[in-house]
C-alpha positions as CSV (number, residue, x, y, z in Angstrom):
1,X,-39.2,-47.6,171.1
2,X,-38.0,-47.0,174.8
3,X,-35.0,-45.0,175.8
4,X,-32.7,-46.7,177.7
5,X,-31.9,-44.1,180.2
6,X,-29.3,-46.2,182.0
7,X,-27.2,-46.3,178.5
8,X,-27.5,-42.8,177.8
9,X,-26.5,-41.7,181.3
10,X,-23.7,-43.9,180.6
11,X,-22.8,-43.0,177.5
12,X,-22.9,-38.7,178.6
13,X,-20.8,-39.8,181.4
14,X,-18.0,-41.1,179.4
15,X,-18.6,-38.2,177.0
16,X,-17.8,-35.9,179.9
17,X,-14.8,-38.0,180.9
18,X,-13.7,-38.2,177.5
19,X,-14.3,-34.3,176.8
20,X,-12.2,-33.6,180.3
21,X,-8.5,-35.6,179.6
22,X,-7.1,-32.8,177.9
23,X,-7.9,-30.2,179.7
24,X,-6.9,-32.3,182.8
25,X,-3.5,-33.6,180.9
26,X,-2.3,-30.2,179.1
27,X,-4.5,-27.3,180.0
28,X,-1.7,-25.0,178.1
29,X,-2.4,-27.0,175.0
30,X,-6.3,-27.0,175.5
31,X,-5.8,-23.3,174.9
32,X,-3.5,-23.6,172.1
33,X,-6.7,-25.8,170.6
34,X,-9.5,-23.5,171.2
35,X,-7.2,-20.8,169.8
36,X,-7.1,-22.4,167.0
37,X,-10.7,-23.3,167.2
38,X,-11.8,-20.1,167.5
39,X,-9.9,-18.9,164.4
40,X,-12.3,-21.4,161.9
41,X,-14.6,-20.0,160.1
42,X,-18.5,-21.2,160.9
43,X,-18.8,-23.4,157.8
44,X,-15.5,-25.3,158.6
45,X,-16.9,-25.9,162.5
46,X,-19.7,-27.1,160.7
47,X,-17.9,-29.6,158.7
48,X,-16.5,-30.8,161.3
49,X,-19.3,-31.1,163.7
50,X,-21.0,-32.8,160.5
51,X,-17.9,-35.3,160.3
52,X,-17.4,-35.8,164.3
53,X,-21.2,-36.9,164.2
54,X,-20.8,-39.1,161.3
55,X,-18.1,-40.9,162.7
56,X,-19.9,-41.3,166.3
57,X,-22.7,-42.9,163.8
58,X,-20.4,-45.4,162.0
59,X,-19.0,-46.7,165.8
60,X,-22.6,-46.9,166.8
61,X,-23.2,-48.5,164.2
62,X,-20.4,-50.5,164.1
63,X,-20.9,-51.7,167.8
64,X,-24.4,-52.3,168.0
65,X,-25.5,-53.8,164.9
């Protein structure tokens, strides 16, 4: 199994576009967010980490199979 490093440079790239619209849009409310962020405890990040990554695997999924 190869990497396909033109994908995955792809795929980062709209990961970092994707991660910068709210800043970019509302930079007030980006604060408001990691605030709120900050007041989680660790095993609710990680619940949510677990669930962001679980979704990202479903729309891979989803889209490539």
């Amino acid at each position: 199994m190869s990497i396909a490093w033109p994908d995955l440079a792809a795929a980062l790239g709209l990961l970092l576009v994707i991660e910068g619209l709210l800043p970019f849009l509302n930079p007030a409310g980006m604060r408001r967010v990691l605030a709120a962020v900050s007041a989680r405890t660790d095993r609710a990040l990680r619940l949510a980490g677990a669930a962001s990554m679980l979704a990202g695997l479903v729309v891979l999924w989803l889209f490539r199979s």
